[in-house]
mmCIF file of the N, C-alpha and C atoms, coordinates in Angstrom:
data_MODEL
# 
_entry.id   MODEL 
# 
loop_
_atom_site.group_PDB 
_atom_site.id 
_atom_site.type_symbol 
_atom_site.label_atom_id 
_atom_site.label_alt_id 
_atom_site.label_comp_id 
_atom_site.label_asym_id 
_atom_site.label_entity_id 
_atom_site.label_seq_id 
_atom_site.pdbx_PDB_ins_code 
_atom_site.Cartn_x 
_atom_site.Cartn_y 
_atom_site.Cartn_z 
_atom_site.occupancy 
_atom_site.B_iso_or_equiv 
_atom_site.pdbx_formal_charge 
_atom_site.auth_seq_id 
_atom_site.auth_comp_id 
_atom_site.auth_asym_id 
_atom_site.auth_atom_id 
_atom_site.pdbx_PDB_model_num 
ATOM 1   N N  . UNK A 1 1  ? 30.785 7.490   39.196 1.00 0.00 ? 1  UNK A N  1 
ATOM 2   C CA . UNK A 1 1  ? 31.665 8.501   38.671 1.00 0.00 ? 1  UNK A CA 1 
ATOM 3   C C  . UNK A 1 1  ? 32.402 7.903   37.475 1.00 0.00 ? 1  UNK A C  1 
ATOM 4   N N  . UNK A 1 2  ? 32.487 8.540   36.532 1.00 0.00 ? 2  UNK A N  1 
ATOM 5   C CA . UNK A 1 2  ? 33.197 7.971   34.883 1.00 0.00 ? 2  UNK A CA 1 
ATOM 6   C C  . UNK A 1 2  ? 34.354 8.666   35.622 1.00 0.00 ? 2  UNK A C  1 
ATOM 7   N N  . UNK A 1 3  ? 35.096 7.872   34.871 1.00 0.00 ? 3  UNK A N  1 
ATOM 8   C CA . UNK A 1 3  ? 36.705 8.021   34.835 1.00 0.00 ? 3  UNK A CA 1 
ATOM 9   C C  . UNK A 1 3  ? 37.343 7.060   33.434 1.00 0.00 ? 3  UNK A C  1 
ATOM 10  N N  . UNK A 1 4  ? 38.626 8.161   33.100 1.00 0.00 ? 4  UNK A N  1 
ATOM 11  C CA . UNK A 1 4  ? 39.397 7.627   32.277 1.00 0.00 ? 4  UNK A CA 1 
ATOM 12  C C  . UNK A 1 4  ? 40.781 7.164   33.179 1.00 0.00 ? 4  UNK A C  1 
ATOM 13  N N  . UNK A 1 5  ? 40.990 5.754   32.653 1.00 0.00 ? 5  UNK A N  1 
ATOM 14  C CA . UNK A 1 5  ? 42.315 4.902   33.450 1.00 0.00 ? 5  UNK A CA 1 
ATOM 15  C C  . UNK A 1 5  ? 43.405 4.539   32.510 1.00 0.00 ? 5  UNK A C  1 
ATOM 16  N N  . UNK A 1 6  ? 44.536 4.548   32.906 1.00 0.00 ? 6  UNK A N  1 
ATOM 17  C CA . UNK A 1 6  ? 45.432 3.571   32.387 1.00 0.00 ? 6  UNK A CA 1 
ATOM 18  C C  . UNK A 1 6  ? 46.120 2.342   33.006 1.00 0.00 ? 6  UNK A C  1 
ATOM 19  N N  . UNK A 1 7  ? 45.370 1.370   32.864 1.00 0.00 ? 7  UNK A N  1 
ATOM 20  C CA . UNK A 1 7  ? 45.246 0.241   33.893 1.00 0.00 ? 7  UNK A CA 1 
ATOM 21  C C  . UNK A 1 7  ? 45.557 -1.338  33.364 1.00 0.00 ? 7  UNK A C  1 
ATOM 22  N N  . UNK A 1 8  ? 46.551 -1.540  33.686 1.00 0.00 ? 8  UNK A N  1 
ATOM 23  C CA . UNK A 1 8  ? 47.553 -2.902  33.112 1.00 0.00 ? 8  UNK A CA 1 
ATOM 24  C C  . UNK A 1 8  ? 46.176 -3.804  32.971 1.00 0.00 ? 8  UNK A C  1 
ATOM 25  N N  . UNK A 1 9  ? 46.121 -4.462  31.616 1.00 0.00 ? 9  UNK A N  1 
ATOM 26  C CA . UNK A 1 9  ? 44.432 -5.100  31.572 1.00 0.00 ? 9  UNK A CA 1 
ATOM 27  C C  . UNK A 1 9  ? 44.939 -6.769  32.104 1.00 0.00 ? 9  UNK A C  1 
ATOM 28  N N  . UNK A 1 10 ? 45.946 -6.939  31.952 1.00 0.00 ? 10 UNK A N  1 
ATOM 29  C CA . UNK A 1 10 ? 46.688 -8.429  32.208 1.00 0.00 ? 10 UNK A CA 1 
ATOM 30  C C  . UNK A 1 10 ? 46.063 -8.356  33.430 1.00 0.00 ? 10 UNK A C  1 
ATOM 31  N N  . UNK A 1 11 ? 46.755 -7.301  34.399 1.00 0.00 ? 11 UNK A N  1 
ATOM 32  C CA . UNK A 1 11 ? 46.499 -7.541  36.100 1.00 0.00 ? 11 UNK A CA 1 
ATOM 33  C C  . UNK A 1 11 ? 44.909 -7.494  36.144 1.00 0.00 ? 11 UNK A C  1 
ATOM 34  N N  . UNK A 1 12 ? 44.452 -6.842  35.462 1.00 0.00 ? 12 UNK A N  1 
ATOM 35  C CA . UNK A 1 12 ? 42.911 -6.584  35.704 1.00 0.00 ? 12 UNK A CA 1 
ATOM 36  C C  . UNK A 1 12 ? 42.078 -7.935  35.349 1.00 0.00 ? 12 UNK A C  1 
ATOM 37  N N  . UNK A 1 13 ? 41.996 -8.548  33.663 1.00 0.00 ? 13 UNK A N  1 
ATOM 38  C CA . UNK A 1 13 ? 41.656 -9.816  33.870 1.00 0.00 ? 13 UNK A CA 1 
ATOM 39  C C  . UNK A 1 13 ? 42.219 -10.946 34.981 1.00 0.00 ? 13 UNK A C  1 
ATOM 40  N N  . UNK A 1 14 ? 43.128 -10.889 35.083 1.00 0.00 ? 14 UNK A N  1 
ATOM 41  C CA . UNK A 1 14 ? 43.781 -11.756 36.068 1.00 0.00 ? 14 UNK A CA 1 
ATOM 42  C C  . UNK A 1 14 ? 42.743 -11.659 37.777 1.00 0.00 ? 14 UNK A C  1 
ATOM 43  N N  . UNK A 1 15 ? 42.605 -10.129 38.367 1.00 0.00 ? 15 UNK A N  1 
ATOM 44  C CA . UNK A 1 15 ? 42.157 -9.739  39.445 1.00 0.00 ? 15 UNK A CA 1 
ATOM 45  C C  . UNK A 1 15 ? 40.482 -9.979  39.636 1.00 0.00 ? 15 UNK A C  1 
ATOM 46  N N  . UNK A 1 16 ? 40.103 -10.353 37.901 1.00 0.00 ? 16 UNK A N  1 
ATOM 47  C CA . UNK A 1 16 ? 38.664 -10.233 37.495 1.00 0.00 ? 16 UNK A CA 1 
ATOM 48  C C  . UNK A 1 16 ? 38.215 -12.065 38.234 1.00 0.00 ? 16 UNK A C  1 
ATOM 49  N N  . UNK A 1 17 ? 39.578 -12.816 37.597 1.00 0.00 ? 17 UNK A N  1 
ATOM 50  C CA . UNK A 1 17 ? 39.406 -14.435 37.838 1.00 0.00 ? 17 UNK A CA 1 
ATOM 51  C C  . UNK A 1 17 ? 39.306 -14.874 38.866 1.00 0.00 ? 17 UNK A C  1 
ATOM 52  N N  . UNK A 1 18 ? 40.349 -14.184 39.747 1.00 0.00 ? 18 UNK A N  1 
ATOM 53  C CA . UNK A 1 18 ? 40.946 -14.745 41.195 1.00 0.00 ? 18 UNK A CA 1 
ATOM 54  C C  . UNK A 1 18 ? 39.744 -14.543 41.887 1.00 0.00 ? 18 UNK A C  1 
ATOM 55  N N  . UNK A 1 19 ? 38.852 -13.420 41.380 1.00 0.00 ? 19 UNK A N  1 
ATOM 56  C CA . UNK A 1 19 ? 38.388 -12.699 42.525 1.00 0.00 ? 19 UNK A CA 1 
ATOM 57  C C  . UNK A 1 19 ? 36.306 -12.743 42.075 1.00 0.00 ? 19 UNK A C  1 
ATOM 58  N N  . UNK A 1 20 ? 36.514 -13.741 40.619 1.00 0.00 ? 20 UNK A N  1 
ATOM 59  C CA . UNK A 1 20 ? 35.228 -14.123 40.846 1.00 0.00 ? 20 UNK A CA 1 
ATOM 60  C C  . UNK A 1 20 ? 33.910 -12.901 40.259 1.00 0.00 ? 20 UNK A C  1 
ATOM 61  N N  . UNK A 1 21 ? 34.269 -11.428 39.653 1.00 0.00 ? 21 UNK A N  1 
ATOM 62  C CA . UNK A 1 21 ? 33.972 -10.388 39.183 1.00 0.00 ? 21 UNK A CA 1 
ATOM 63  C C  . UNK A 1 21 ? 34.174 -10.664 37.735 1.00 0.00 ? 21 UNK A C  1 
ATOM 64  N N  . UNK A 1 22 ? 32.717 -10.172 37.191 1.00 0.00 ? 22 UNK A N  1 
ATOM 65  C CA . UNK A 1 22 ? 32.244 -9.829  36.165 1.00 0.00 ? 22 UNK A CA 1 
ATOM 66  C C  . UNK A 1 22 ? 32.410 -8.655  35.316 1.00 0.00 ? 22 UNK A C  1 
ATOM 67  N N  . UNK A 1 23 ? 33.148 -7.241  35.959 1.00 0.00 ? 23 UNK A N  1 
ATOM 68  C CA . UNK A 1 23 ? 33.011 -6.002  35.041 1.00 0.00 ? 23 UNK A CA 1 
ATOM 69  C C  . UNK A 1 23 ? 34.282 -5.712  35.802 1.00 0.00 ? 23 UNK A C  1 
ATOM 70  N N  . UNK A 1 24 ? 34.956 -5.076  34.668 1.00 0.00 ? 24 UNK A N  1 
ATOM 71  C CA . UNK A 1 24 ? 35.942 -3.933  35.462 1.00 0.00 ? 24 UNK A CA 1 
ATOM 72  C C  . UNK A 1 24 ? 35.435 -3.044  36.190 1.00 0.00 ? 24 UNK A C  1 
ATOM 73  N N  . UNK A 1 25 ? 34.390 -2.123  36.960 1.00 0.00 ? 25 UNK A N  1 
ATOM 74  C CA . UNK A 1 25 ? 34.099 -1.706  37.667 1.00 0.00 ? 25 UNK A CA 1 
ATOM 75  C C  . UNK A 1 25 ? 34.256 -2.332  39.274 1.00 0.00 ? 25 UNK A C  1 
ATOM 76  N N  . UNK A 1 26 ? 33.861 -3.644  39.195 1.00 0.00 ? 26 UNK A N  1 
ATOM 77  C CA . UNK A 1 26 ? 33.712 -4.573  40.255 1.00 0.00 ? 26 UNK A CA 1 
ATOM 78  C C  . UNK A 1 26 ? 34.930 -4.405  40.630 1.00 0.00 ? 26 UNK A C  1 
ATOM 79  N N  . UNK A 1 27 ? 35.748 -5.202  39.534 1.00 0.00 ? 27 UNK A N  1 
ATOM 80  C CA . UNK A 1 27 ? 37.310 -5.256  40.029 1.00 0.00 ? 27 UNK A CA 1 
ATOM 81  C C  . UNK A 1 27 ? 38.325 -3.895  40.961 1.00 0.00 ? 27 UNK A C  1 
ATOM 82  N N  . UNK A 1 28 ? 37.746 -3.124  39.935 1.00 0.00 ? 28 UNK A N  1 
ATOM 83  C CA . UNK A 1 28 ? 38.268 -1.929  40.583 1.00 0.00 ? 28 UNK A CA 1 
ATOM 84  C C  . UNK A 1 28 ? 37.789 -1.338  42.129 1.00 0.00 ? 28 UNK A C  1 
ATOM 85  N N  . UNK A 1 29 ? 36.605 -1.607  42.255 1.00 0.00 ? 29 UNK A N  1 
ATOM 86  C CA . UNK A 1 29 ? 35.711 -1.385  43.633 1.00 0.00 ? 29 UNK A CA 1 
ATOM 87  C C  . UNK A 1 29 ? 35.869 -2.290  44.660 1.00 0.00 ? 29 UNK A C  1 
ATOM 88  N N  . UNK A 1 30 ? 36.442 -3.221  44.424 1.00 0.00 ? 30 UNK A N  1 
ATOM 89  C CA . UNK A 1 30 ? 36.911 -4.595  45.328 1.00 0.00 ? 30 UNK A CA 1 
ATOM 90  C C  . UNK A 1 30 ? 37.826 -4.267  45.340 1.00 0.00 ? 30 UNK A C  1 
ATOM 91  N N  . UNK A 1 31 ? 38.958 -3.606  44.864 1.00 0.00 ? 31 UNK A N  1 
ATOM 92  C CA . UNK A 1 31 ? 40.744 -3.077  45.040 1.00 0.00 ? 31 UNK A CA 1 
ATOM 93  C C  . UNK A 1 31 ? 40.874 -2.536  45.808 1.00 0.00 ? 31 UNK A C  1 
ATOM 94  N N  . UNK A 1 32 ? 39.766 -0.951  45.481 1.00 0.00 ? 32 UNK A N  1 
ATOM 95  C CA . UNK A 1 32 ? 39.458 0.201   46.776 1.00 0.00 ? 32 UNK A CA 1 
ATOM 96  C C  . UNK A 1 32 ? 38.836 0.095   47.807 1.00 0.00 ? 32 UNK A C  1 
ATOM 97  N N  . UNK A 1 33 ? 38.128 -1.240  47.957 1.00 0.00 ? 33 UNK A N  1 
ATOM 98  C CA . UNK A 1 33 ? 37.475 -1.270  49.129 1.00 0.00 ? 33 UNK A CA 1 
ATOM 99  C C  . UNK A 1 33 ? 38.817 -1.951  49.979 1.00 0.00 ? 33 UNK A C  1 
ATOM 100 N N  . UNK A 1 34 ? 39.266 -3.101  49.611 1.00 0.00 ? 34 UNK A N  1 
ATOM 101 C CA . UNK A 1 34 ? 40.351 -3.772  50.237 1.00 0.00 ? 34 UNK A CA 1 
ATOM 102 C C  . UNK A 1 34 ? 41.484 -2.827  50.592 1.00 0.00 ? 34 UNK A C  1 
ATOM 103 N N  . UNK A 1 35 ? 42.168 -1.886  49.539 1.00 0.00 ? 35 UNK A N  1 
ATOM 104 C CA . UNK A 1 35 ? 42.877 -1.176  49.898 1.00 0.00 ? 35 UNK A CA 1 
ATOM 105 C C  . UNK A 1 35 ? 42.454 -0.348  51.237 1.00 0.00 ? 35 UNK A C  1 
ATOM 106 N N  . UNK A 1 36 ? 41.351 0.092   50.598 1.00 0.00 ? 36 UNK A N  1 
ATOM 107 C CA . UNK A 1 36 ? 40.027 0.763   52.152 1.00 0.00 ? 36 UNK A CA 1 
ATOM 108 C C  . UNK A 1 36 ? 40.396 -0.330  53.867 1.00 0.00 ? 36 UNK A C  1 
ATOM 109 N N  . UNK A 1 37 ? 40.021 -1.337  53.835 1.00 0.00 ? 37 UNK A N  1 
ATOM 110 C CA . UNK A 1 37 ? 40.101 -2.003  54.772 1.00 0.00 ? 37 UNK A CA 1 
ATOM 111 C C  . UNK A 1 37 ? 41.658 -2.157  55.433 1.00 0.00 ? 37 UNK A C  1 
ATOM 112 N N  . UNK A 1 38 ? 42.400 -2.550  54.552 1.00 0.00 ? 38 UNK A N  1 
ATOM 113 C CA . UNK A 1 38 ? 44.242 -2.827  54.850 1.00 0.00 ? 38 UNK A CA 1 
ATOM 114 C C  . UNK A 1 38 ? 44.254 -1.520  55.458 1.00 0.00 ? 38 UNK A C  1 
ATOM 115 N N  . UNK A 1 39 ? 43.956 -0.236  55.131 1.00 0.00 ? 39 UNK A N  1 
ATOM 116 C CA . UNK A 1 39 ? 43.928 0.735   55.805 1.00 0.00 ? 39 UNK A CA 1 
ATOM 117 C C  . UNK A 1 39 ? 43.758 0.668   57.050 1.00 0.00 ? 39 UNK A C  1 
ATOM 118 N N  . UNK A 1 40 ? 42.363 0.171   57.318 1.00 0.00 ? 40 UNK A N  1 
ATOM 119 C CA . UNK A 1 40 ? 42.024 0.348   58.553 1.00 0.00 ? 40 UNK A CA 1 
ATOM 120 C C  . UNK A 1 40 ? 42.510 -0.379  59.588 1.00 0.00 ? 40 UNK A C  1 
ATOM 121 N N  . UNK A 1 41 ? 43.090 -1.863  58.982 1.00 0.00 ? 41 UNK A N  1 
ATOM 122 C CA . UNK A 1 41 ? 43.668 -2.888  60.002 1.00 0.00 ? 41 UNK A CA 1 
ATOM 123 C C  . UNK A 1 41 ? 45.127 -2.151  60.358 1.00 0.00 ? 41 UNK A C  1 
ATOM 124 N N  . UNK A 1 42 ? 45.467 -1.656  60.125 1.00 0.00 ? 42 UNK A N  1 
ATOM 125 C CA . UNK A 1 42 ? 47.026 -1.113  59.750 1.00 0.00 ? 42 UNK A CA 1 
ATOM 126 C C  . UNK A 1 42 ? 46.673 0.230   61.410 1.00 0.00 ? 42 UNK A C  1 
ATOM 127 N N  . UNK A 1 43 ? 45.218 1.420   61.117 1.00 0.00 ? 43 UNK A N  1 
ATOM 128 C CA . UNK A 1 43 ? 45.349 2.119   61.907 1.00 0.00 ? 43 UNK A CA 1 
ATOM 129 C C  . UNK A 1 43 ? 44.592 1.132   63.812 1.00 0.00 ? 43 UNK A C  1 
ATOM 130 N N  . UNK A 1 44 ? 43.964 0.128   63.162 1.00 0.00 ? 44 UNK A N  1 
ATOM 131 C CA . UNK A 1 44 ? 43.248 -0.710  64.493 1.00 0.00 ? 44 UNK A CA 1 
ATOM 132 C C  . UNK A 1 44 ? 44.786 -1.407  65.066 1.00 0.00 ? 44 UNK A C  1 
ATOM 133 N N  . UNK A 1 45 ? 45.643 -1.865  64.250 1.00 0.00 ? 45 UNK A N  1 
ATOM 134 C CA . UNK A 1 45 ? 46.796 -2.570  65.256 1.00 0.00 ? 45 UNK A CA 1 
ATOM 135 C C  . UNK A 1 45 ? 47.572 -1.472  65.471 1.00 0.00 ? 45 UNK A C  1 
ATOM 136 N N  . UNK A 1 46 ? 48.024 -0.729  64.974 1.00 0.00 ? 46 UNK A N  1 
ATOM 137 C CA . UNK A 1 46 ? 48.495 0.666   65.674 1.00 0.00 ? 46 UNK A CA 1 
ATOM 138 C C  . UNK A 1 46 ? 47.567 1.233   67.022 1.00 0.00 ? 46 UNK A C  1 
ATOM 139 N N  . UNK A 1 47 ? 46.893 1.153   67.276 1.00 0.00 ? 47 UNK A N  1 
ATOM 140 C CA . UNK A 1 47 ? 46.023 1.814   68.355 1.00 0.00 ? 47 UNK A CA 1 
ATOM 141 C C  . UNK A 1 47 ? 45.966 0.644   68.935 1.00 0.00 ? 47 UNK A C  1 
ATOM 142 N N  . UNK A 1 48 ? 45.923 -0.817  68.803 1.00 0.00 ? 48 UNK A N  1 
ATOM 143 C CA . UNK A 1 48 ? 46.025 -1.980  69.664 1.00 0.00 ? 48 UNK A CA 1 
ATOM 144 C C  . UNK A 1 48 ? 47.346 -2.115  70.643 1.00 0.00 ? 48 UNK A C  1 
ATOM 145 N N  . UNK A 1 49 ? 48.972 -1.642  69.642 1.00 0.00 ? 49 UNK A N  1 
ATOM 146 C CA . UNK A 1 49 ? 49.860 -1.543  70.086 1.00 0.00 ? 49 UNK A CA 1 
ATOM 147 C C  . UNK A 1 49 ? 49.842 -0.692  71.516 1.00 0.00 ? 49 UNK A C  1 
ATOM 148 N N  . UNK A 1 50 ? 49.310 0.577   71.263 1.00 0.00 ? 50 UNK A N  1 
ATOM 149 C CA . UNK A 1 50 ? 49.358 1.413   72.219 1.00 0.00 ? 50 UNK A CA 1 
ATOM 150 C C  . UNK A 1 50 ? 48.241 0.785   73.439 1.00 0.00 ? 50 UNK A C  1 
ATOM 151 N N  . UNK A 1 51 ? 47.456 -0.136  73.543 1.00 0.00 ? 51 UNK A N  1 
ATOM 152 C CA . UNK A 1 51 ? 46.646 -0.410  75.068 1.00 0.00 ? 51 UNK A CA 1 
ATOM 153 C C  . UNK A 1 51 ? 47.530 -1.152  75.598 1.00 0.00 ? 51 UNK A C  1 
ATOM 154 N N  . UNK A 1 52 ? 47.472 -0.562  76.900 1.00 0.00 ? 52 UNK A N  1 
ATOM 155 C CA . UNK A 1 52 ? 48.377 -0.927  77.800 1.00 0.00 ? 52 UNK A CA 1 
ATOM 156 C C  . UNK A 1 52 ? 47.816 -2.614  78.468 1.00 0.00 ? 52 UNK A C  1 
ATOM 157 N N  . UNK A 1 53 ? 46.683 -2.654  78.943 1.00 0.00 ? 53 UNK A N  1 
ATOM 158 C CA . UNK A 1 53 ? 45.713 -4.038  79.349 1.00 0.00 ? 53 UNK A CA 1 
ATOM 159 C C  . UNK A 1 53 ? 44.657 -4.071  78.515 1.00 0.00 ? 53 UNK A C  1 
ATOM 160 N N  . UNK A 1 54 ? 44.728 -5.473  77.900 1.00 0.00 ? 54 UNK A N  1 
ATOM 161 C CA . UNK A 1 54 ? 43.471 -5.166  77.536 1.00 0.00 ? 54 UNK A CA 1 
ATOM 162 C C  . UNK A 1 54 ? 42.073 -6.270  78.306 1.00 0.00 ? 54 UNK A C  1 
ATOM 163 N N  . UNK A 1 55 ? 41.017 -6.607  78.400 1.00 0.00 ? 55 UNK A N  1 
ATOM 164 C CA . UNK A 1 55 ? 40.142 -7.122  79.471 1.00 0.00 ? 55 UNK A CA 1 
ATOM 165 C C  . UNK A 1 55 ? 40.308 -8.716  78.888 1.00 0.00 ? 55 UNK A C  1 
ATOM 166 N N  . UNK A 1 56 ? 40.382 -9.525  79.851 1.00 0.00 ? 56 UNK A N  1 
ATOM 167 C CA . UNK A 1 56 ? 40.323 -10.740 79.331 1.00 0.00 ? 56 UNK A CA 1 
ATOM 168 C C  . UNK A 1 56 ? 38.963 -11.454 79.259 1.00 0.00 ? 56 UNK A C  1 
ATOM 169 N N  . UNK A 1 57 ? 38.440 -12.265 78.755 1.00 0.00 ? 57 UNK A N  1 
ATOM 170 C CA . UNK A 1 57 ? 37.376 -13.197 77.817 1.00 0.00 ? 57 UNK A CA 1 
ATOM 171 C C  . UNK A 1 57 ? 36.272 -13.229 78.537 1.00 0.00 ? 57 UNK A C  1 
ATOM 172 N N  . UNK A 1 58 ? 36.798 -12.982 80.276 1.00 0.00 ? 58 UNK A N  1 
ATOM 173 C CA . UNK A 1 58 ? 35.813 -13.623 81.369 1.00 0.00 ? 58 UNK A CA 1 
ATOM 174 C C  . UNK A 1 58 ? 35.309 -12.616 81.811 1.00 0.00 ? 58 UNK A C  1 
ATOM 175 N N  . UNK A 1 59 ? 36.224 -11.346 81.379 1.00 0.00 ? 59 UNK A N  1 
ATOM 176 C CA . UNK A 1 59 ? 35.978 -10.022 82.168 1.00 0.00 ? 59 UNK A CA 1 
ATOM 177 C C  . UNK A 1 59 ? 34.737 -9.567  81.391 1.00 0.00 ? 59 UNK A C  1 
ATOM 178 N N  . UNK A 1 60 ? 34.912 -9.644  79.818 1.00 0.00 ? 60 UNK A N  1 
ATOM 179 C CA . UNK A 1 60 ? 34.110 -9.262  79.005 1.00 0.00 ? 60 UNK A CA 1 
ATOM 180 C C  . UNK A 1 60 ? 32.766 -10.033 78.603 1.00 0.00 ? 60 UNK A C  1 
ATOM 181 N N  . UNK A 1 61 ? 32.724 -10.863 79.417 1.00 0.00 ? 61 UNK A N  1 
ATOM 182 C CA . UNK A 1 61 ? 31.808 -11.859 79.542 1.00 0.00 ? 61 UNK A CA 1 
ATOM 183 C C  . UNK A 1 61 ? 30.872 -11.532 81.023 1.00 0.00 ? 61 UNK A C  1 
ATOM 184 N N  . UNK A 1 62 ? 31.611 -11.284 81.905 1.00 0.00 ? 62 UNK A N  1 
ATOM 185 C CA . UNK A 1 62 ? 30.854 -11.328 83.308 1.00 0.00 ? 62 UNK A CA 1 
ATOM 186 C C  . UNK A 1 62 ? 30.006 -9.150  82.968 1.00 0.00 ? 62 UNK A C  1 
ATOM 187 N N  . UNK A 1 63 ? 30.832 -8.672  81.985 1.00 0.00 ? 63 UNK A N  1 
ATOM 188 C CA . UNK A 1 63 ? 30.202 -7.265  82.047 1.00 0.00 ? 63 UNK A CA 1 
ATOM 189 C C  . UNK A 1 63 ? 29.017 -7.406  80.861 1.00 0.00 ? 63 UNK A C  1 
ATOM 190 N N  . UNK A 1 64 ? 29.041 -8.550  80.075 1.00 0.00 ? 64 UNK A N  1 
ATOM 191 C CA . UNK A 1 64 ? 27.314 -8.387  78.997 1.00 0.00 ? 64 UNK A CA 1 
ATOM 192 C C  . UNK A 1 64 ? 26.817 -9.474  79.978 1.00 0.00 ? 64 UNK A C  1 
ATOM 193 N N  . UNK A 1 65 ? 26.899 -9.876  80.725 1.00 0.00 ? 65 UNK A N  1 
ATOM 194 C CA . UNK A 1 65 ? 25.796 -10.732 81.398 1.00 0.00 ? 65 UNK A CA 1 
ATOM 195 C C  . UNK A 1 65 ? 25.271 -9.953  83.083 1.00 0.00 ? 65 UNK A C  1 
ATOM 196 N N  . UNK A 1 66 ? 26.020 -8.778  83.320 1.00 0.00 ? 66 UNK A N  1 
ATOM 197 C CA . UNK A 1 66 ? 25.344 -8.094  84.113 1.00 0.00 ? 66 UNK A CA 1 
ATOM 198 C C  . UNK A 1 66 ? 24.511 -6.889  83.283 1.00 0.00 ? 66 UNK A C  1 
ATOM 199 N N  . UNK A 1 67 ? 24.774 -6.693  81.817 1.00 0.00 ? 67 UNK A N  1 
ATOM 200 C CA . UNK A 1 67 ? 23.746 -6.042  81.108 1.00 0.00 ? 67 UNK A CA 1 
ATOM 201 C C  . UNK A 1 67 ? 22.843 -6.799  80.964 1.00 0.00 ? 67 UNK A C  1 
ATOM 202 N N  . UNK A 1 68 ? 22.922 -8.016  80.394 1.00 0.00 ? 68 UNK A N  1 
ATOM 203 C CA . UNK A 1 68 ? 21.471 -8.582  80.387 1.00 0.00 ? 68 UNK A CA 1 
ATOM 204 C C  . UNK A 1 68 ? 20.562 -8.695  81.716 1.00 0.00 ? 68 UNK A C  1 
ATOM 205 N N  . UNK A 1 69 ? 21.447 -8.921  82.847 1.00 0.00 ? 69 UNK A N  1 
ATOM 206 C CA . UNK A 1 69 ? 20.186 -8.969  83.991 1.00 0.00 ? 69 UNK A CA 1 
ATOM 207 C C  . UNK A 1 69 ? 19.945 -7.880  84.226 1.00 0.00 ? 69 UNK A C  1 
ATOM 208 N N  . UNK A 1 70 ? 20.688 -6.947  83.883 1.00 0.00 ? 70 UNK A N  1 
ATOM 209 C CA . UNK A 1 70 ? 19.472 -5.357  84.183 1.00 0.00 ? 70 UNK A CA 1 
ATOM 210 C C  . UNK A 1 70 ? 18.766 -5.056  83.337 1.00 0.00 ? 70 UNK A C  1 
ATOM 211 N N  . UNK A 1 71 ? 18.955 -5.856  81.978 1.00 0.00 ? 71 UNK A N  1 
ATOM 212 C CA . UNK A 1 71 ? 18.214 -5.712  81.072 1.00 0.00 ? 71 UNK A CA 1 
ATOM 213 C C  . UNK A 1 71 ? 16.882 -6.008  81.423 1.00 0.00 ? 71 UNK A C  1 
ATOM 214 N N  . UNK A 1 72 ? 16.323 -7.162  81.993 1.00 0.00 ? 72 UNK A N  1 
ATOM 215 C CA . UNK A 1 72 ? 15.305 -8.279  82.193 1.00 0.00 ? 72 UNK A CA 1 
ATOM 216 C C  . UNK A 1 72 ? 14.902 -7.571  83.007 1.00 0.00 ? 72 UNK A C  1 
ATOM 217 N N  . UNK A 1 73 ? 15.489 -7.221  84.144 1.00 0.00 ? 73 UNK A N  1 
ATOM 218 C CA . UNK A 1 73 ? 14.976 -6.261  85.183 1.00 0.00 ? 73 UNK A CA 1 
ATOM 219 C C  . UNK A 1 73 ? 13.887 -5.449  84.828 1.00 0.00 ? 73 UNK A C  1 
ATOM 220 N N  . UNK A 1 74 ? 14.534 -4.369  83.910 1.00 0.00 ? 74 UNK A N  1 
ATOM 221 C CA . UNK A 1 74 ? 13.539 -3.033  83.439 1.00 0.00 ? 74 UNK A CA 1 
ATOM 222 C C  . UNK A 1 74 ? 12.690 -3.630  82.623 1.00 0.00 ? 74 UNK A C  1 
# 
């Protein structure tokens, strides 16, 4: 999608260096994706807050190793 921006070029070369990107496109698509993600960590610990128990290491361990033996089974 073309778009016209008005976009501080300081922060942009700067975001281009840190971050190892070749085109302002990149830069900009690595902003929105990250912004994208911070999103999502933001709605995953909100919904983490709210579980009341959550299964511990052994629990979640002893339930994929009774999938695998029914796996082998069939």
């Amino acid at each position: 999608m073309k778009m016209t921006l008005d976009i501080d070029p300081l922060k942009v070369e700067e975001a281009m260096a840190a971050y190892g990107v070749r085109t302002k496109t990149e830069v900009i698509d690595l902003a929105l994706s990250e912004l994208l993600r911070m999103r999502a960590v933001e709605r995953a610990t909100a919904t983490f807050g709210q579980l009341t128990q959550l299964p511990a290491n052994e629990e979640l361990e002893r339930t994929e190793n009774r999938r695998t033996r029914r796996a082998r089974r069939r």
